[in-house]
MMTF fields as JSON, N, C-alpha, C and O atoms, coordinates in Angstrom:
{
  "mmtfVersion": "1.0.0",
  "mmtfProducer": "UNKNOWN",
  "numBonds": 335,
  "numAtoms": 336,
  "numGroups": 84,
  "numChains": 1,
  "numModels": 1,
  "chainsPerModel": [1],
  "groupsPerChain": [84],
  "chainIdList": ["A"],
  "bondAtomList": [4, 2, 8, 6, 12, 10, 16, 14, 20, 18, 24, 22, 28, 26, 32, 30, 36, 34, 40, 38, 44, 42, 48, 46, 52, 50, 56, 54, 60, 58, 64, 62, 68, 66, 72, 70, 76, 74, 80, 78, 84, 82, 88, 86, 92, 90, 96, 94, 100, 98, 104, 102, 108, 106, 112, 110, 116, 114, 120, 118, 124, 122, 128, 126, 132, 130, 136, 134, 140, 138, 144, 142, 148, 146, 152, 150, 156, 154, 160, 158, 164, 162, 168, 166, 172, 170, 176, 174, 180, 178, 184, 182, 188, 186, 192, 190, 196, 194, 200, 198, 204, 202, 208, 206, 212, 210, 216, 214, 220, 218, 224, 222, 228, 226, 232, 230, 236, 234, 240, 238, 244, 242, 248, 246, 252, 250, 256, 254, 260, 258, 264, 262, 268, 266, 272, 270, 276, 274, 280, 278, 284, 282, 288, 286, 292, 290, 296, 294, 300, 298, 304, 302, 308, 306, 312, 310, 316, 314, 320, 318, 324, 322, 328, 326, 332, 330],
  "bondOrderList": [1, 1, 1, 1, 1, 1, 1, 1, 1, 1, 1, 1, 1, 1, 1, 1, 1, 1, 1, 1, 1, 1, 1, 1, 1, 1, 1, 1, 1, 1, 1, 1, 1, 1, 1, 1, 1, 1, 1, 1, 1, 1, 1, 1, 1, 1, 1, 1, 1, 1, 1, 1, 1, 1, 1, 1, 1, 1, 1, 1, 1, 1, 1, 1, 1, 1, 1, 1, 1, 1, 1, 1, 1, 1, 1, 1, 1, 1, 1, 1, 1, 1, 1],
  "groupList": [{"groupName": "UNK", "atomNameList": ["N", "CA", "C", "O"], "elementList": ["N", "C", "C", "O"], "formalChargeList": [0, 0, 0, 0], "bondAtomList": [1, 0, 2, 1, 3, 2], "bondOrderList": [1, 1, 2], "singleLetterCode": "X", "chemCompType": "L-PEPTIDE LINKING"}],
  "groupTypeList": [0, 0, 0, 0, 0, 0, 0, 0, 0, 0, 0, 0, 0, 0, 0, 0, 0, 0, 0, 0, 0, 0, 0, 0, 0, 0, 0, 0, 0, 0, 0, 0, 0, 0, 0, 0, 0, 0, 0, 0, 0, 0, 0, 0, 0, 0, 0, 0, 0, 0, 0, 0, 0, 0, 0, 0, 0, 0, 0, 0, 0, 0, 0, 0, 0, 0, 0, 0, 0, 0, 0, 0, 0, 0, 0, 0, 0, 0, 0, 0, 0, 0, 0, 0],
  "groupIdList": [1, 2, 3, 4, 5, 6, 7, 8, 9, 10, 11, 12, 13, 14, 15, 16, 17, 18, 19, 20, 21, 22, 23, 24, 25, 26, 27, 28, 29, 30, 31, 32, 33, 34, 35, 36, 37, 38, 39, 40, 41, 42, 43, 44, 45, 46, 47, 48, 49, 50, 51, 52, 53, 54, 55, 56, 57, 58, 59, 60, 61, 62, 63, 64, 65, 66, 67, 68, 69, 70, 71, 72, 73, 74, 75, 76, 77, 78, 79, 80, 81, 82, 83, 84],
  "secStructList": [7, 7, 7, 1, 7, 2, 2, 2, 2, 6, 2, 2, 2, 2, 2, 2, 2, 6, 6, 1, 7, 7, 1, 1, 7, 7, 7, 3, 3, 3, 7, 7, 7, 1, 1, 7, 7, 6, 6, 1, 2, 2, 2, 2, 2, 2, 2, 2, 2, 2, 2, 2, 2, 2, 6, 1, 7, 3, 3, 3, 7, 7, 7, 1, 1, 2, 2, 2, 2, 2, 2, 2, 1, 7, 2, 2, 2, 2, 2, 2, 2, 2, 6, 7],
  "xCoordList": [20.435, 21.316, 20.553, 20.088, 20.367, 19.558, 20.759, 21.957, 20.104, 21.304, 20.758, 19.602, 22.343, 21.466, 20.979, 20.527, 21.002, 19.322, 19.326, 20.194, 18.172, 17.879, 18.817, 19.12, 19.316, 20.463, 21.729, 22.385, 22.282, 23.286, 23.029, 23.946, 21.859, 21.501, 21.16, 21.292, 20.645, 20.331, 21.755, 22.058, 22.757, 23.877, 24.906, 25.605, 24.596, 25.068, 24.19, 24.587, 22.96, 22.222, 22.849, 22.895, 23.088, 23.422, 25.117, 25.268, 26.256, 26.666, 27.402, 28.502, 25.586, 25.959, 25.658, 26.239, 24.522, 24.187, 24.763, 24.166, 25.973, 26.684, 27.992, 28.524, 28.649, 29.394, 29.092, 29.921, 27.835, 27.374, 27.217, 26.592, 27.645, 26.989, 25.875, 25.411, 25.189, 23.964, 23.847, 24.292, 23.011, 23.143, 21.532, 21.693, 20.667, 19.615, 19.808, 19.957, 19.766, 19.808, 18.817, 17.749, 19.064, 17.859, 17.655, 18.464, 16.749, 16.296, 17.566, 17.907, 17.913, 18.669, 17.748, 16.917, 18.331, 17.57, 18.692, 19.393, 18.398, 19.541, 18.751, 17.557, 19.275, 18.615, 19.752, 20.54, 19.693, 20.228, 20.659, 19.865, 21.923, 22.373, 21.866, 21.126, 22.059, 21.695, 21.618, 22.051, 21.236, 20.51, 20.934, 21.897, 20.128, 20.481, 18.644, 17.565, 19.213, 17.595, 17.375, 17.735, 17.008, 16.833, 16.762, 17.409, 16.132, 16.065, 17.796, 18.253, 18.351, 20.243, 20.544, 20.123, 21.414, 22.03, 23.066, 23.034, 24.1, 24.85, 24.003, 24.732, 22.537, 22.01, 21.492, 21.158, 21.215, 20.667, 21.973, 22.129, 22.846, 23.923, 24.035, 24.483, 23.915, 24.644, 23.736, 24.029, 22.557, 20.996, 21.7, 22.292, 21.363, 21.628, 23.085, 23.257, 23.74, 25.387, 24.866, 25.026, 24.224, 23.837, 23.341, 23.718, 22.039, 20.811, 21.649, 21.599, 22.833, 23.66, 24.523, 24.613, 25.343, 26.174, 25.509, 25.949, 24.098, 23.442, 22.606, 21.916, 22.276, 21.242, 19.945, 19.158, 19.582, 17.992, 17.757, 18.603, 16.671, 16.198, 16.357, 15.96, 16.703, 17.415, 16.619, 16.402, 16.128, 15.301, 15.865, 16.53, 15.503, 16.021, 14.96, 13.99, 14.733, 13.786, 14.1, 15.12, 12.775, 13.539, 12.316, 11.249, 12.572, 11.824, 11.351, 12.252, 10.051, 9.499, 9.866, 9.944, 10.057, 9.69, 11.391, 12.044, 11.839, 13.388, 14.502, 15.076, 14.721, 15.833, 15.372, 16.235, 14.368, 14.134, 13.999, 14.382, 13.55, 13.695, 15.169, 15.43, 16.026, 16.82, 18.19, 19.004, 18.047, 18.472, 17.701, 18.348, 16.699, 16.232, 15.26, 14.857, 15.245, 13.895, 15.304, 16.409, 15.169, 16.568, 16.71, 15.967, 17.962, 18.031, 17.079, 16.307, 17.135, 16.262, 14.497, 13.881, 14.072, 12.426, 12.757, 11.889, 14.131, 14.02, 13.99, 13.429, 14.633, 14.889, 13.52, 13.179, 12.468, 11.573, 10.4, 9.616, 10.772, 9.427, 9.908, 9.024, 11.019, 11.521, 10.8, 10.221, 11.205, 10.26, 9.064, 8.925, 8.153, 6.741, 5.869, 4.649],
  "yCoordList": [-37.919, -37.478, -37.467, -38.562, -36.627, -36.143, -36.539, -36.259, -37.169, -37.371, -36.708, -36.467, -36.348, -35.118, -35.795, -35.096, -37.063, -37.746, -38.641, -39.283, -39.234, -40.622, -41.553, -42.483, -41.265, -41.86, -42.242, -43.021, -41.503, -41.499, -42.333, -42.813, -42.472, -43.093, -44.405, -45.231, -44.754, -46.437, -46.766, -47.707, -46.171, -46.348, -47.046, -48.042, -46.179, -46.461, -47.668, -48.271, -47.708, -48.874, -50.483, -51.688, -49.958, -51.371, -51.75, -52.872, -50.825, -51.336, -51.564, -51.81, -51.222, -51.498, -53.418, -54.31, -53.295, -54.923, -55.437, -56.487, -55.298, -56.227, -56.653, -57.656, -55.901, -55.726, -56.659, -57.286, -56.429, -56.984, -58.406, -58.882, -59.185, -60.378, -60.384, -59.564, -61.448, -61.874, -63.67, -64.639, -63.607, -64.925, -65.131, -66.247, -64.772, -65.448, -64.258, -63.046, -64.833, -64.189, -63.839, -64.394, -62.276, -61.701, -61.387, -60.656, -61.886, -62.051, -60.667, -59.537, -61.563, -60.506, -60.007, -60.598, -58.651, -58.31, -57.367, -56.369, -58.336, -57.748, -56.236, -56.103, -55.445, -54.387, -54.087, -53.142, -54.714, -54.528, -53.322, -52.388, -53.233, -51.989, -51.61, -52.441, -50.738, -50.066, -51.465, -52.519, -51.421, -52.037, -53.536, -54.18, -53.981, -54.872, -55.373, -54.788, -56.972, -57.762, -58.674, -59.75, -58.777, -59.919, -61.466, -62.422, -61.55, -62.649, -63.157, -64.3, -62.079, -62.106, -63.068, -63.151, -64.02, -65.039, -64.842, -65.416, -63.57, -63.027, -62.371, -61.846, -62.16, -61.426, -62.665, -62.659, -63.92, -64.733, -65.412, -65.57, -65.747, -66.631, -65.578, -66.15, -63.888, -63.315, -63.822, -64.355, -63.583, -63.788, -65.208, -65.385, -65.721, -67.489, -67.494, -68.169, -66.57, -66.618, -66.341, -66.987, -65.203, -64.381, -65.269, -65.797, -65.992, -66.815, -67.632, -67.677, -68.662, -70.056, -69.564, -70.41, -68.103, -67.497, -67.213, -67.368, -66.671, -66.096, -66.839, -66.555, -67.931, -69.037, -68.399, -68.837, -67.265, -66.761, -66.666, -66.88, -66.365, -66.401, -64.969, -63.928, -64.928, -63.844, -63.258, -64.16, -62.167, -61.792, -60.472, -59.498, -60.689, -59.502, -58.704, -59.397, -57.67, -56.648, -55.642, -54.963, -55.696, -54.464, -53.345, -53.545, -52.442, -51.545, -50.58, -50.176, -50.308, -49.275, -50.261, -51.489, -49.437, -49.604, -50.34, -49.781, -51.085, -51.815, -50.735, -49.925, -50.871, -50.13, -48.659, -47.788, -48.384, -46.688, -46.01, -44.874, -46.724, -46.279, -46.193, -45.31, -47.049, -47.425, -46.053, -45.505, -45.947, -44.724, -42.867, -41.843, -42.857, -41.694, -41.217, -40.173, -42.742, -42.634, -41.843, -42.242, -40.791, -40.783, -42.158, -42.889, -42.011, -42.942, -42.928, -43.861, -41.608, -41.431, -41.748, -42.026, -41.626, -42.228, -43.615, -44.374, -44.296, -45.436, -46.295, -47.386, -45.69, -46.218, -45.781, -46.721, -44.676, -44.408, -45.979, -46.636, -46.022, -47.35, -48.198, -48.384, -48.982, -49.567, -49.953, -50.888, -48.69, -48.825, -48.398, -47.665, -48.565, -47.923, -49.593, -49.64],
  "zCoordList": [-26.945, -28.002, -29.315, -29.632, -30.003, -31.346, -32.363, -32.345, -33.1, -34.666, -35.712, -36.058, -36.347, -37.517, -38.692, -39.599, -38.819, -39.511, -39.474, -38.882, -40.207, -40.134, -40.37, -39.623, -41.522, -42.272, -41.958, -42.649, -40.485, -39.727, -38.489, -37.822, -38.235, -37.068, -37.272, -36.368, -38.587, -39.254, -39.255, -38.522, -39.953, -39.955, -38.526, -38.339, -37.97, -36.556, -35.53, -34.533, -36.191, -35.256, -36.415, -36.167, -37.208, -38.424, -37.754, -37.272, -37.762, -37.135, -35.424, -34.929, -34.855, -33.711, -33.381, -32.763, -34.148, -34.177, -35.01, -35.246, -35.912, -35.993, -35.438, -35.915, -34.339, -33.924, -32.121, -31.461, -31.853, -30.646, -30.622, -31.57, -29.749, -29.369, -28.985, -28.193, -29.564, -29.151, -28.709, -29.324, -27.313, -27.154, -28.252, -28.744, -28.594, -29.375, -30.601, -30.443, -31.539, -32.981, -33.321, -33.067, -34.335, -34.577, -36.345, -36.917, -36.931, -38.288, -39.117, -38.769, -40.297, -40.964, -42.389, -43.078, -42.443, -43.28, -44.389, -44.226, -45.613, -46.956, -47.505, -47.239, -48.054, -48.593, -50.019, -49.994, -50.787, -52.283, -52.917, -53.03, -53.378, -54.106, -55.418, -55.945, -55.939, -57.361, -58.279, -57.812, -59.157, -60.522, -59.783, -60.199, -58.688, -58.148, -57.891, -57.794, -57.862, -57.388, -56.522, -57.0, -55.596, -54.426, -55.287, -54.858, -56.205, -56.853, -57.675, -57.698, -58.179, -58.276, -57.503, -56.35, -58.13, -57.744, -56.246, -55.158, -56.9, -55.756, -54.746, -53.904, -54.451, -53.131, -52.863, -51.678, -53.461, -52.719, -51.88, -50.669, -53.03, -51.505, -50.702, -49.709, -50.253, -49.357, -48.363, -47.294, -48.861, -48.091, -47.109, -46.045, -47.858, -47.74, -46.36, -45.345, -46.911, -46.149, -44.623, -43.587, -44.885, -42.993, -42.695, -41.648, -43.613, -42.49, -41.917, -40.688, -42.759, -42.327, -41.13, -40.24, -40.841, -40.357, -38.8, -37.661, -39.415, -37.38, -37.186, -36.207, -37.841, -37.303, -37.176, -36.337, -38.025, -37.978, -39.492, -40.36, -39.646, -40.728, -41.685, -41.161, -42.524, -43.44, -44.592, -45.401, -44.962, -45.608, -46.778, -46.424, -47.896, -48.877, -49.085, -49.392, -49.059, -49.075, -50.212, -50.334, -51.196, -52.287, -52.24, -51.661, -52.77, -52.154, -53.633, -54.369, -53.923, -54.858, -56.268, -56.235, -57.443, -58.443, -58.662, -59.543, -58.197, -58.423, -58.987, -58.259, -60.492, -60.437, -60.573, -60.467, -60.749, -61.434, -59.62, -59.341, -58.851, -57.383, -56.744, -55.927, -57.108, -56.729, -57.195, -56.452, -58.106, -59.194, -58.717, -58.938, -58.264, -58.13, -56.465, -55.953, -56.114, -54.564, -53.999, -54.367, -53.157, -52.063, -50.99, -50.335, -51.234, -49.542, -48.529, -48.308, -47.746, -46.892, -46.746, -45.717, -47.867, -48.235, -48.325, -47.895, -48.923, -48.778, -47.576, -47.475, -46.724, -45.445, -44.824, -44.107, -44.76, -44.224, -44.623, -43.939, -45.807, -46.459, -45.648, -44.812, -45.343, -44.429, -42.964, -42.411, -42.744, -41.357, -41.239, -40.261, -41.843, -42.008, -42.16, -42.317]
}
């Protein structure tokens, strides 16, 4: 089955694993909204919330130049740095 992009298919794998049981937990990974910073008080407790919640270790990932990326990178290049 071909998905008509990347963006629909991260989508659908994000919440397929959160929806699934898992008997061994697998590392979470935060990815921060607009004029937003992993170091932010509120992304660290979320951070903090998953790691305490799935018993793995939880990671915030920000990506390019913070907010001026965040404001203009598309989604899609963002999610490509992601997995690269």
């Amino acid at each position: 089955m071909a998905f008509p992009s990347k963006f629909l298919a991260f989508i659908l794998f994000l919440v397929f694993i959160t929806i699934t049981p898992f008997s061994h937990s697998i590392p979470v990974i935060v990815i921060h909204g607009i004029r937003d910073q992993c170091a932010n008080r509120g992304v660290k407790q979320f951070t903090e919330f998953l790691t305490n919640f799935s018993g793995s270790k939880g990671y915030c990932l920000e990506i390019g130049d913070e907010t001026w990326d965040s404001w203009f990178m598309p989604l899609e290049e963002q999610v490509e740095l992601l997995t690269t």
